[in-house]
N, C-alpha and C positions, 0 to 999 in steps of 0.2 A: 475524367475519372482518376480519381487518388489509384496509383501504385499499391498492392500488397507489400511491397519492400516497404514504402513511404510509410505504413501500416507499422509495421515492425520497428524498420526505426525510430518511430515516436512513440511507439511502446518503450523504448528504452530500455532493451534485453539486458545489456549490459550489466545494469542494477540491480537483476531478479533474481541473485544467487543471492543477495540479502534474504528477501522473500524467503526462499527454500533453506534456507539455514534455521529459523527459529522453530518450521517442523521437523526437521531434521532432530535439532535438538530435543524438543519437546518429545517427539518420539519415541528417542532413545532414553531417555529418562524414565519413559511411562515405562519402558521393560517389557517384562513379563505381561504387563497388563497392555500391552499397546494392540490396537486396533486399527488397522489397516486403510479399512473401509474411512473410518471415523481421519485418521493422518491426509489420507487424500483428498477429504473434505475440505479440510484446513486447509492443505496445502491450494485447493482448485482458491480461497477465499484469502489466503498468504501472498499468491501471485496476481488476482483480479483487483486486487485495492493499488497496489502502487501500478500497477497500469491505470486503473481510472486515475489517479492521480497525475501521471505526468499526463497523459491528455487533458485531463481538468487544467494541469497549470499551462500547458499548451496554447488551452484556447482563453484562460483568463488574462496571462500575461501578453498573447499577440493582439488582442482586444484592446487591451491597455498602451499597448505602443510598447511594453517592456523588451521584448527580445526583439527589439530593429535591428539592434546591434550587436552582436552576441558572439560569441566561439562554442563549441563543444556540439553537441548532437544534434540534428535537423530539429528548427521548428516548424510543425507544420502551419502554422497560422501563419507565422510574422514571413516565413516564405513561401505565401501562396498557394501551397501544392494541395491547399484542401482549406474547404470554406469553415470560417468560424463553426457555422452551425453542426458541418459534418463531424468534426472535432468533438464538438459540446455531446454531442452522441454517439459516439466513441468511448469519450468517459461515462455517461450513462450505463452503456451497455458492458463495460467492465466490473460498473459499480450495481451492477442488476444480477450480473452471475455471482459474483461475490455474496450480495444478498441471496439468492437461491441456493447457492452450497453453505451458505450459515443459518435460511431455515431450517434446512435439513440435520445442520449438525446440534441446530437446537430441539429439533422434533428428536434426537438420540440419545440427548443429553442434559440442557437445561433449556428452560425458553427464557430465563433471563440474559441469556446470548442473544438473543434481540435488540435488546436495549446496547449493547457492548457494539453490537456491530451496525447499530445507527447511528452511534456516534463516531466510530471511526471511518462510515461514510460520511457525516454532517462534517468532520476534522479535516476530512480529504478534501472535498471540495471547497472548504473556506482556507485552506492550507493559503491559495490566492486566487480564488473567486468568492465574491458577493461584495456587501457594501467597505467592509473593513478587514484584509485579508490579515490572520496573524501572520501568517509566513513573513511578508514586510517588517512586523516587528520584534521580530526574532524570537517569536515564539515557536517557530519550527525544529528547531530539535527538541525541545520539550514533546512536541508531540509524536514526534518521529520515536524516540525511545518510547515513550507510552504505546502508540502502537505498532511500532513495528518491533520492539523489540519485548517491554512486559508482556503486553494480549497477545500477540502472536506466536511466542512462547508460551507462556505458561496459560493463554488458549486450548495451543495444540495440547499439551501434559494433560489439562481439565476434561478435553472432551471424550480423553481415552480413561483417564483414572478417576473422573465425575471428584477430584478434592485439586485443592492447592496447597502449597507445601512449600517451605523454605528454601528448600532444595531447587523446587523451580524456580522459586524467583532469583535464586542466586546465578542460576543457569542464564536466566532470563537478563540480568544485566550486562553481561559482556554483549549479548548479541543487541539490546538496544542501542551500549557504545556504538560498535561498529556500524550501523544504522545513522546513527548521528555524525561519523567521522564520515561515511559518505557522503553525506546532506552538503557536509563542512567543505569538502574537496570539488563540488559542484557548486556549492555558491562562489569558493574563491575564483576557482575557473572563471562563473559568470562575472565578476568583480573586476 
């Protein structure tokens, strides 16, 4: 049986202050208008997606043969410490809660946040699983800004002020940079 440490380290804690900066941000921007209830939503669906993510690329890339040889955080496929399958539902159950606090913040707010957040689970998991992964063709920071830096920003702003606003998305692009400068410092690492 896999480790709860093993757990956590391949959640890749490390990374998940990205996560909590874009509500933070968004937050603080809503003001006066911010909603607490509604930030913690986010935030539970800001933290559950890049965890399903690196398990997703956990179990796609040790699948693959990609991390045999690697530096940087445990992987747990390509080093055994837990079965492809366990992995592949791991991210599931990351990307299921994420899914349950973005029904909810669509039942408060829009249900076109359904579609927003099907496809930033359909993006997570093709990031490097399924037949043609973009992540390989350097289409990952493209998506990495889009979600983790625009929607998860000015997300958070929308579900407490129900409007978008220049203002957010101006908010919104420094945090998607620094999103993508991480991405940048973890592929060189892998490189």
């Amino acid at each position: 049986m896999t480790s709860l440490d093993t757990w956590v380290k391949g959640g890749r804690p490390r990374t998940l202050a990205a996560a909590v900066a874009p509500v933070i941000v968004g937050t603080a921007l809503a003001g006066s208008h911010a909603m607490l209830a509604r930030a913690g939503l986010a935030l539970i669906v800001s933290l559950s997606l890049p965890i399903g993510v690196n398990y997703s690329n956990d179990y796609s890339d040790g699948v693959r043969g990609t991390d045999s040889d690697r530096v940087g955080p445990i992987r747990i496929v390509a080093s055994g410490l837990a079965t492809p399958d366990a992995v592949k539902k791991a991210a599931f159950i990351a990307f299921s809660i994420a899914g349950v606090a973005g029904i909810a913040l669509a039942a408060l707010s829009s249900w076109w946040l359904l579609r927003v957040g099907a496809a930033a689970i359909l993006a997570a998991w093709t990031y490097t699983g399924g037949k043609t992964p973009y992540g390989y063709n350097g289409f990952g920071e493209i998506s990495v800004f889009i979600f983790f830096g625009l929607v998860a920003t000015m997300g958070t702003y929308f579900v407490q002020t129900q409007s978008l606003t220049l203002r957010s998305l101006a908010a919104a692009i420094p945090i998607g940079a620094l999103s993508c400068a991480i991405l940048a410092i973890n592929n060189i690492r892998d490189r």
